[in-house]
C-alpha positions as CSV (number, residue, x, y, z in Angstrom):
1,X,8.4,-4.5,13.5
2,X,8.7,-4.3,9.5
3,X,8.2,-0.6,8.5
4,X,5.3,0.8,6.7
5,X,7.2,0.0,3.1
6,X,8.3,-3.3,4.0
7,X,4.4,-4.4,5.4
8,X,2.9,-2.0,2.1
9,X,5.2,-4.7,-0.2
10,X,4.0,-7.5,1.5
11,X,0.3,-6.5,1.4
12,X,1.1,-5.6,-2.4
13,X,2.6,-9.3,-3.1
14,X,-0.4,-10.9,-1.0
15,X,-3.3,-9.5,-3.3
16,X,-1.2,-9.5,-6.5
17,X,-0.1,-12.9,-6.2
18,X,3.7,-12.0,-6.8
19,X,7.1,-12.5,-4.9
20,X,7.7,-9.8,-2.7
21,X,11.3,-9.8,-4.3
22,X,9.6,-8.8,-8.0
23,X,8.1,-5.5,-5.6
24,X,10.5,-2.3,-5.6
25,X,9.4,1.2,-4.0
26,X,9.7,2.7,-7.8
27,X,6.9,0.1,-9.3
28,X,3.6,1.3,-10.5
29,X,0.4,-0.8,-9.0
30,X,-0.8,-1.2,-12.9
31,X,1.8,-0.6,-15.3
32,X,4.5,-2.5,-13.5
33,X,2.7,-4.6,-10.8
34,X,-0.3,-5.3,-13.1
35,X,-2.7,-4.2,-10.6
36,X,-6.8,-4.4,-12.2
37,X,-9.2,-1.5,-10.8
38,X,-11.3,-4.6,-8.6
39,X,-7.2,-5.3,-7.0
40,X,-6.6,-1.7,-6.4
41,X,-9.9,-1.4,-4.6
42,X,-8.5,-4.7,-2.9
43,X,-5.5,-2.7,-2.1
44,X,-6.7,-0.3,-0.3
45,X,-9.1,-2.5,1.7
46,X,-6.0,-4.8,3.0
47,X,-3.9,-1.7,3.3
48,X,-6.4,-0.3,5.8
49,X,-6.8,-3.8,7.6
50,X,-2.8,-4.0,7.4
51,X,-2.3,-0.7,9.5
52,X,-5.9,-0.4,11.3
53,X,-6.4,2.9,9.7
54,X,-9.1,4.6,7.3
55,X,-8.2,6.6,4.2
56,X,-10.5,7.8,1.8
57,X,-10.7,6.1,-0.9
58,X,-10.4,8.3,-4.1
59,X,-7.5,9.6,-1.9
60,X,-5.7,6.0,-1.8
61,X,-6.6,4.8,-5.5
62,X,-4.9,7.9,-6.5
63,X,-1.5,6.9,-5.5
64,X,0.6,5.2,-8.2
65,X,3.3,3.6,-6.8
66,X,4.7,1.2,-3.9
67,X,6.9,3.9,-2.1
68,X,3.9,6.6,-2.9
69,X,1.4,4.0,-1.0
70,X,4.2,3.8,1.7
71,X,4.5,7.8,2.2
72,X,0.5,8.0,2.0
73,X,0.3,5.5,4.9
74,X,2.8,6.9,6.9
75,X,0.7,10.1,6.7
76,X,-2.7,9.2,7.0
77,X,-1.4,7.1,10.3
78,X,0.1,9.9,11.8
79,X,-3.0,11.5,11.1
80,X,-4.8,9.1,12.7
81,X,-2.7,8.9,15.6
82,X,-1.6,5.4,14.9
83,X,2.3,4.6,15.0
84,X,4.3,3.3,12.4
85,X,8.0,2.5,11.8
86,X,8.9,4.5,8.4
């Protein structure tokens, strides 16, 4: 099973329409990634379908980067009681 940064990439490169080879953990949804507030919300959505989870929102849209969207997921599924590979 791809871990929770490798699937959190993949989602990223899905809705943004990119390579997931351009995606590193460091990159910023908007500044780097290009990432509009209608894709973020996108984001989220997928993220949440990716991982069969629910996060709160304003929560998830606060989180700036790829390896911070990783970390949140990670946490919000152990939360949730759902596993994950890191």
């Amino acid at each position: 099973m791809a871990t929770a940064q490798e699937r959190v990439i993949a989602v990223t490169a899905r809705v943004l329409r990119l390579e997931t080879s351009e995606i590193r953990p460091e990159h910023n949804f908007t500044v780097d990634l290009g990432a509009e507030s209608v894709q973020s919300v996108e984001l989220v959505a997928m993220f949440e379908e990716e991982f069969g989870i629910e996060m709160d929102e304003d929560a998830a849209l606060s989180v700036q980067t790829v390896g911070g969207a990783a970390d949140f997921i990670v946490g919000v599924c152990k939360a949730q009681g759902v596993e994950v590979d890191r």
